[in-house]
DSSP file (Angstrom, degrees, kcal/mol; ACC not computed):
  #  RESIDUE AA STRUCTURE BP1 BP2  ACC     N-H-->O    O-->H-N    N-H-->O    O-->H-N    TCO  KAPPA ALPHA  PHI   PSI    X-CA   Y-CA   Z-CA
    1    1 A X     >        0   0    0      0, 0.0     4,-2.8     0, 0.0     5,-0.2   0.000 360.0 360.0 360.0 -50.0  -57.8  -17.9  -13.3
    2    2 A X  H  >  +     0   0    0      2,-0.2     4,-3.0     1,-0.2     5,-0.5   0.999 360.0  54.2 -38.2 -62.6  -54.6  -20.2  -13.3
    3    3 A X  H  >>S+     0   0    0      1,-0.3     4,-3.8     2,-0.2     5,-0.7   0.988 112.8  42.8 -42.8 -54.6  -52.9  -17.2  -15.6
    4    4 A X  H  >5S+     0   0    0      1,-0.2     4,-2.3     2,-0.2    -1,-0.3   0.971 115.7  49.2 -62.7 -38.6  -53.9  -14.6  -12.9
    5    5 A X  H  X5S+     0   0    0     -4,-2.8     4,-2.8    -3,-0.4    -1,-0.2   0.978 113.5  45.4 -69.1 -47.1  -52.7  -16.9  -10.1
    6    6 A X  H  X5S+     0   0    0     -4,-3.0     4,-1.3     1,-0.2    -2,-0.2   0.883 109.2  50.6 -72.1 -31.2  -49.6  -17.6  -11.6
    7    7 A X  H  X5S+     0   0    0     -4,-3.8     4,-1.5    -5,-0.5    -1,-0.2   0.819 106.8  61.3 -70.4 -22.9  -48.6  -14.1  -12.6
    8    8 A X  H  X<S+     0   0    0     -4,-2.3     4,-0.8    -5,-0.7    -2,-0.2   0.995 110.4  40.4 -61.8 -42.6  -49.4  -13.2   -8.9
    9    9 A X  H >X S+     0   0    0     -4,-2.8     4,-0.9     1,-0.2     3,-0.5   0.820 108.5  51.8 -61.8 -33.6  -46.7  -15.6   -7.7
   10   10 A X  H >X S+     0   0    0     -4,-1.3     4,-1.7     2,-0.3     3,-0.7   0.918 114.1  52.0-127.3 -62.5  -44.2  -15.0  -10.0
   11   11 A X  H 3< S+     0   0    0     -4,-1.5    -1,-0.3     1,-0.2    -2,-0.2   0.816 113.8  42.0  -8.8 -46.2  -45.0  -11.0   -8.7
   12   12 A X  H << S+     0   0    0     -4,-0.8    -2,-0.3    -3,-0.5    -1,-0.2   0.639 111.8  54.8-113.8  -6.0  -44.6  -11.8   -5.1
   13   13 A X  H XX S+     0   0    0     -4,-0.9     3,-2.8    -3,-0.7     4,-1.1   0.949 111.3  47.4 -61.1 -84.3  -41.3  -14.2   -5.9
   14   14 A X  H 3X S+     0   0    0     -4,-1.7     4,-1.6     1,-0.4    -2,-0.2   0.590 113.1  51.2 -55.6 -12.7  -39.5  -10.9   -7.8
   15   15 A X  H 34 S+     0   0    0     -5,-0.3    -1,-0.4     2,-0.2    -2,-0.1   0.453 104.4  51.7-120.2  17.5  -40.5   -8.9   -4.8
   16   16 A X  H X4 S+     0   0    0     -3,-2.8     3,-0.9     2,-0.1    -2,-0.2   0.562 112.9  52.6 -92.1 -54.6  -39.0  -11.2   -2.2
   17   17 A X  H >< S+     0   0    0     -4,-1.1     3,-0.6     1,-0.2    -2,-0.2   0.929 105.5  45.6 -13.6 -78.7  -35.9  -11.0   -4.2
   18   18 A X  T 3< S+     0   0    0     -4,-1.6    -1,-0.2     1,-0.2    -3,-0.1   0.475  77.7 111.2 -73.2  16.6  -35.4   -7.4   -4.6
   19   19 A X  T <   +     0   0    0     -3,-0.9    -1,-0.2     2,-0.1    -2,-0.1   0.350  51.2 119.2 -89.6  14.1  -36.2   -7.0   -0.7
   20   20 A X  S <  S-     0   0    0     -3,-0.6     2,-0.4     1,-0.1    -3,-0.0  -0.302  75.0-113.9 -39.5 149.0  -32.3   -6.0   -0.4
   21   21 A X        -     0   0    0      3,-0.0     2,-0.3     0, 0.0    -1,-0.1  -0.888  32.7-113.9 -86.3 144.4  -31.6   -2.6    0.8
   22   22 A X        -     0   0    0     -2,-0.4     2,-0.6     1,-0.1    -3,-0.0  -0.573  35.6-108.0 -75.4 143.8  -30.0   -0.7   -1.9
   23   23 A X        -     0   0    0     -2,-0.3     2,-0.5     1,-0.1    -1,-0.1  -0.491  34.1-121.4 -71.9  91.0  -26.4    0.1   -0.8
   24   24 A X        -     0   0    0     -2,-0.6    -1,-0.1     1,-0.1    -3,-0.0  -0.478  44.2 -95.9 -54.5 112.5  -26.4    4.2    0.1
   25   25 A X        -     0   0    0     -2,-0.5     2,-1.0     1,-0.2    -1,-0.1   0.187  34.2-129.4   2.5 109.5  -23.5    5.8   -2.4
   26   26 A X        -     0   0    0     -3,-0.1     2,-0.2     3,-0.0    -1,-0.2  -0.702  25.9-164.3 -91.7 115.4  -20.1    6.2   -0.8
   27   27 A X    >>  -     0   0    0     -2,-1.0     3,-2.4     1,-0.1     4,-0.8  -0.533  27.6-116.3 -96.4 157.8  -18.6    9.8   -1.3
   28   28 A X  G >4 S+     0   0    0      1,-0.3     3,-2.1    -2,-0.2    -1,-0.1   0.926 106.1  64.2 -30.3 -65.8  -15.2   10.6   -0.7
   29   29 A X  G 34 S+     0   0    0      1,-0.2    -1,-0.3    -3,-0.0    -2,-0.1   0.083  96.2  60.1 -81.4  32.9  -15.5   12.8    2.0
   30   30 A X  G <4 S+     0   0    0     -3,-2.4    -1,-0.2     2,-0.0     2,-0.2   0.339 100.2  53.8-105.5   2.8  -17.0   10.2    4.4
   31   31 A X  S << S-     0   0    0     -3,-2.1     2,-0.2    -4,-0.8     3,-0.0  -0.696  88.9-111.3-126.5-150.4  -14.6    8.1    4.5
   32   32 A X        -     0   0    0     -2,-0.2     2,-0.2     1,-0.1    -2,-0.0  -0.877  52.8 -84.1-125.7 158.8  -10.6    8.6    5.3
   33   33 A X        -     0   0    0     -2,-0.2     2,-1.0     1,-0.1    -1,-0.1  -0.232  33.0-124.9 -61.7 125.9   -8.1    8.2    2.3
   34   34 A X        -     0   0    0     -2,-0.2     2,-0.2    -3,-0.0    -1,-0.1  -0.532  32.1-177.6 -58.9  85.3   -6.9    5.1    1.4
   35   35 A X        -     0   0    0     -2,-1.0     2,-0.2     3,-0.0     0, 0.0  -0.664  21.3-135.2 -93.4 165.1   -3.0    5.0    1.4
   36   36 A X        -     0   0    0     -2,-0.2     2,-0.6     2,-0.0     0, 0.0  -0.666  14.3-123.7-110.9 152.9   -1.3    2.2    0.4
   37   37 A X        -     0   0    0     -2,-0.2     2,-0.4     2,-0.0    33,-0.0  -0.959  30.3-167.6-109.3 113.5    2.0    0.7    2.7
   38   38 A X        -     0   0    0     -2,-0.6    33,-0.6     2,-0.0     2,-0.5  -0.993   4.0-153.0 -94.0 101.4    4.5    0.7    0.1
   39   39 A X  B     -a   71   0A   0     -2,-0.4     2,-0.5    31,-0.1    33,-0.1  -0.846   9.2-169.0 -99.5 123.8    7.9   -1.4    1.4
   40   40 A X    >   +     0   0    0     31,-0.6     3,-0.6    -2,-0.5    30,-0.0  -0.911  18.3 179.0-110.8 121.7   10.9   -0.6    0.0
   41   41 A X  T 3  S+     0   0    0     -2,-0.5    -1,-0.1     1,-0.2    31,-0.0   0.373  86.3  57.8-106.1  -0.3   14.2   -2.7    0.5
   42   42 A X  T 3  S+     0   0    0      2,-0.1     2,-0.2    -3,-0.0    -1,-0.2   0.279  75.6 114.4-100.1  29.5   16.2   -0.6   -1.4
   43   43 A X    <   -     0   0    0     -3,-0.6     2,-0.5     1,-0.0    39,-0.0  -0.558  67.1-124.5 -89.7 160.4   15.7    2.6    0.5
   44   44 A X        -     0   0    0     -2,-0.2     2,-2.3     1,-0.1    -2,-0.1  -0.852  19.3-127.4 -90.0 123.8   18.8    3.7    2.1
   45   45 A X        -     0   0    0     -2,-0.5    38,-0.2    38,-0.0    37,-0.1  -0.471  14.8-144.4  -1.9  34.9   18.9    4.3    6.0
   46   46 A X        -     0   0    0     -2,-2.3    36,-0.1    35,-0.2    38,-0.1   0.048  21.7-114.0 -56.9 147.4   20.0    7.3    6.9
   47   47 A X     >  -     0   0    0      1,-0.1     4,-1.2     4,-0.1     3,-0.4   0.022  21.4-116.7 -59.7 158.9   22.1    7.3   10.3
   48   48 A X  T >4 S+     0   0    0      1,-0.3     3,-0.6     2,-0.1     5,-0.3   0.932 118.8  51.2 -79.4 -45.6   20.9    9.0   13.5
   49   49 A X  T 3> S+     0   0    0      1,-0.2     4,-1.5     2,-0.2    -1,-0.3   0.723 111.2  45.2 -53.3  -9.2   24.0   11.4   13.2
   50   50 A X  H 3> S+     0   0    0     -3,-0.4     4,-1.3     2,-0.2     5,-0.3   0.605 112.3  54.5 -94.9 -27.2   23.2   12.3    9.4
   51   51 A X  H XX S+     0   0    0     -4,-1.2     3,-3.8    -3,-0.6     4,-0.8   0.770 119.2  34.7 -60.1 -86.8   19.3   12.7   10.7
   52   52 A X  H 3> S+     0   0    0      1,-0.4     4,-3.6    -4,-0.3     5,-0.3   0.596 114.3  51.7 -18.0 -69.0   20.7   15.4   13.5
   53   53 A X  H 3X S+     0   0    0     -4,-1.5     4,-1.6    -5,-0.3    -1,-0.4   0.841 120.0  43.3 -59.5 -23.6   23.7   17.1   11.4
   54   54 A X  H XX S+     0   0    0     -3,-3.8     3,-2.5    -4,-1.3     4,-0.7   0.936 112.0  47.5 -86.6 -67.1   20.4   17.5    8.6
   55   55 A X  H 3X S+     0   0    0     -4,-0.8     4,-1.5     1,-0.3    -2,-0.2   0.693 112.9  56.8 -66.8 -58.2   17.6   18.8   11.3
   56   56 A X  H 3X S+     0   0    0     -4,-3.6     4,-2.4     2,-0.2    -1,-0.3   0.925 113.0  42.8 -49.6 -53.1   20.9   21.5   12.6
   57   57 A X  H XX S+     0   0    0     -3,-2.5     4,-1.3    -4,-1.6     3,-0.8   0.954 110.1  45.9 -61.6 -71.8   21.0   22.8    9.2
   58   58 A X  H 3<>S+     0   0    0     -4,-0.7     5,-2.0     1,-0.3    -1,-0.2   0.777 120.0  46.5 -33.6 -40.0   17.6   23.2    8.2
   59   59 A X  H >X5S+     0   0    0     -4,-1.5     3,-1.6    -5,-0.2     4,-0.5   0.977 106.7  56.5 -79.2 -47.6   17.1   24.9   11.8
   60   60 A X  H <<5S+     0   0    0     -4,-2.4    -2,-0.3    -3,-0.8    -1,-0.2   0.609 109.2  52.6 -28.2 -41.4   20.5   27.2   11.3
   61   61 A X  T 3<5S-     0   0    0     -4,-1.3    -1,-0.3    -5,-0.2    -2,-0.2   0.084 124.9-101.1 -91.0  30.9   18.5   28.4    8.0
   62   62 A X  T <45S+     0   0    0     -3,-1.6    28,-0.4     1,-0.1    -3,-0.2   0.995  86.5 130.8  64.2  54.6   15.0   29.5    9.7
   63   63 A X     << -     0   0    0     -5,-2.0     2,-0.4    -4,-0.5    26,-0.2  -0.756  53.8-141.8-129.1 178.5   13.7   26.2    8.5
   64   64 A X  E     - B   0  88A   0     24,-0.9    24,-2.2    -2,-0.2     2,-0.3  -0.948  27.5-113.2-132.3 144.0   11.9   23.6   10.4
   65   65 A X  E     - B   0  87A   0     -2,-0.4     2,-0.6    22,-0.2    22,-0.2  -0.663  26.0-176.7 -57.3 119.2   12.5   20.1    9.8
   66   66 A X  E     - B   0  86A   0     20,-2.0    20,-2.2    -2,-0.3     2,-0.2  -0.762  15.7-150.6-129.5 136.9   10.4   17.5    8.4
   67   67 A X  E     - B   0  85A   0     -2,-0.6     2,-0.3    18,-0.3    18,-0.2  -0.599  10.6-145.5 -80.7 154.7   11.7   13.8    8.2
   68   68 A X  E     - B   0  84A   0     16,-2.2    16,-2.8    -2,-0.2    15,-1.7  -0.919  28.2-150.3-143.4 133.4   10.1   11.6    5.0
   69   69 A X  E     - B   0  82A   0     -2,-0.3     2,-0.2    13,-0.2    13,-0.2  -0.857  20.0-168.3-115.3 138.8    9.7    7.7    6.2
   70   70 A X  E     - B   0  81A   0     11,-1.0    11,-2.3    -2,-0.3     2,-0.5  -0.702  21.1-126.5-105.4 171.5    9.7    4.3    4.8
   71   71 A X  E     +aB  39  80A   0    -33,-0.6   -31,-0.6     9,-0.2     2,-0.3  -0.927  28.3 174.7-130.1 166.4    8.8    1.2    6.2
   72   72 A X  E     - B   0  79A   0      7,-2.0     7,-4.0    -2,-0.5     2,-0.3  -0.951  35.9 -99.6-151.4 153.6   10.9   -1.7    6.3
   73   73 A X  E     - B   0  78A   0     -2,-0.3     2,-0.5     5,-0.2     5,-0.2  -0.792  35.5-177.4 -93.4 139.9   10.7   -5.3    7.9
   74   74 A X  E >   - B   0  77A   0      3,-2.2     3,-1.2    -2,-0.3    -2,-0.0  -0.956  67.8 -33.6-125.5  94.7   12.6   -5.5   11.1
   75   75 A X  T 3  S-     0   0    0     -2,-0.5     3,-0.1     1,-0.2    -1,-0.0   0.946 128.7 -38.6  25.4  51.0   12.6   -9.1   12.7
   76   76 A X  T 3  S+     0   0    0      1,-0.2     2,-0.3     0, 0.0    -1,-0.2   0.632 124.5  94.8  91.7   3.5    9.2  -10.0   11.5
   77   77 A X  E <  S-B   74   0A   0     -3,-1.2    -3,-2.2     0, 0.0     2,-0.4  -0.898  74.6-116.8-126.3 159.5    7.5   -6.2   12.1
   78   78 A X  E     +B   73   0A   0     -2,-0.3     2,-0.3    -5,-0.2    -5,-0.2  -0.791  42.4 172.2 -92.9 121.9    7.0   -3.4   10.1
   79   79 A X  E     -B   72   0A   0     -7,-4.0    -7,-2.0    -2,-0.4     2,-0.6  -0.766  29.1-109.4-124.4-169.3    9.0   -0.4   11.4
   80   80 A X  E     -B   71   0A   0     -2,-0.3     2,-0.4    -9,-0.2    -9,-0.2  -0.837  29.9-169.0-108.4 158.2    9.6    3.0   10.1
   81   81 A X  E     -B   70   0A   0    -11,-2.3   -11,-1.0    -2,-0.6   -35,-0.2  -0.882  21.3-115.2-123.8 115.9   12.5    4.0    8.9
   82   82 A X  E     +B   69   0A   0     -2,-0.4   -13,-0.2   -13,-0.2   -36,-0.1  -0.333  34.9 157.3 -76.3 136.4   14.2    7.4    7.8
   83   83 A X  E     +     0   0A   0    -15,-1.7     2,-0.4     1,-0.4   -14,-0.1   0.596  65.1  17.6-114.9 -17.3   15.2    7.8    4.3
   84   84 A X  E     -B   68   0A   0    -16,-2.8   -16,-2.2   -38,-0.1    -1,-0.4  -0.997  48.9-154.5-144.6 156.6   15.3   11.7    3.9
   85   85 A X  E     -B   67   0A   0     -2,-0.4     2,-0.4   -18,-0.2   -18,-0.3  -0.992  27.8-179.8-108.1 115.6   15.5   15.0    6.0
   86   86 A X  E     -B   66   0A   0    -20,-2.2   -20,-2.0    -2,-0.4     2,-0.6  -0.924  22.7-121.0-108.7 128.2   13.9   18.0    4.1
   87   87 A X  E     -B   65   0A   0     -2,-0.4     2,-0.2   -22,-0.2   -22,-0.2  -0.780  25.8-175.1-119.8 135.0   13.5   21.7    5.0
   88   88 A X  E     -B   64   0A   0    -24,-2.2   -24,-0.9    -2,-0.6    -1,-0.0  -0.685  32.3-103.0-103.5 139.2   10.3   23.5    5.2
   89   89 A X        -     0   0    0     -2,-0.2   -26,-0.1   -26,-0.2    -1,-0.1  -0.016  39.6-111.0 -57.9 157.8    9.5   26.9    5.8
   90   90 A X        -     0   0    0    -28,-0.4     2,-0.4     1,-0.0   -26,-0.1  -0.501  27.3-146.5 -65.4 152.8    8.1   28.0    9.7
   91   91 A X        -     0   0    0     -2,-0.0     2,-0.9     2,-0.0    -1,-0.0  -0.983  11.9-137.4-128.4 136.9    4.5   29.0    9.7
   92   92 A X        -     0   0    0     -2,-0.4     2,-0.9     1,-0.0    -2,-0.0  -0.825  12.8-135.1 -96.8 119.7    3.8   31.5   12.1
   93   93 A X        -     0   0    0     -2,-0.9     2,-0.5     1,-0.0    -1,-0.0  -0.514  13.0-159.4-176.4-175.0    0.8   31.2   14.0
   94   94 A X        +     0   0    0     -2,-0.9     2,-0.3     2,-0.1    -1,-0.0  -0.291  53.2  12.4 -70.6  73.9   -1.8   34.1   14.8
   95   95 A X              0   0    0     -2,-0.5    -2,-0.0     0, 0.0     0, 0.0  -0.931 360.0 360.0 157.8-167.2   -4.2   34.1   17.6
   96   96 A X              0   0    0     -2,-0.3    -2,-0.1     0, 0.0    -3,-0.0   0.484 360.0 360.0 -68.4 360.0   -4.8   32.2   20.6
């Protein structure tokens, strides 16, 4: 009788234990991508007039302009900063 009493407790201990809920699987596509803030103090600045004279060209070749940003510490904040201008083709588009 002891034996039977004590393997009931020792039962109803392990199942007060596992009375976690198990942790539903996290898939990619429910949550949003993790990027990382990479700061770089040896990206170069570019100038507003070198942003402008690039954004003229790119537009002057049927291009549209797309800026690529860094972030950089500014008096104690994180700002952005531009380090390149790059040109990408137009997408046209079709419908309402």
């Amino acid at each position: 009788m002891k034996k039977i009493l004590l393997f009931v407790l020792v039962v109803s201990i392990n199942s007060f234990a596992d009375d976690e809920q198990p942790i539903a699987p996290i898939r990619s596509y429910n949550r949003p991508p993790v990027v990382p803030v990479v700061v770089d103090p040896q990206a170069q600045q570019l100038s507003r007039n070198e942003v402008i004279l690039a954004t003229q060209e790119c537009e002057q070749s049927g291009l549209r302009a797309a800026v690529v940003t860094s972030k950089r510490v500014i008096g104690g904040m994180m700002s952005d900063i531009i380090i390149d201008v790059q040109c990408l083709p137009k997408f046209k588009y079709f419908g309402n």
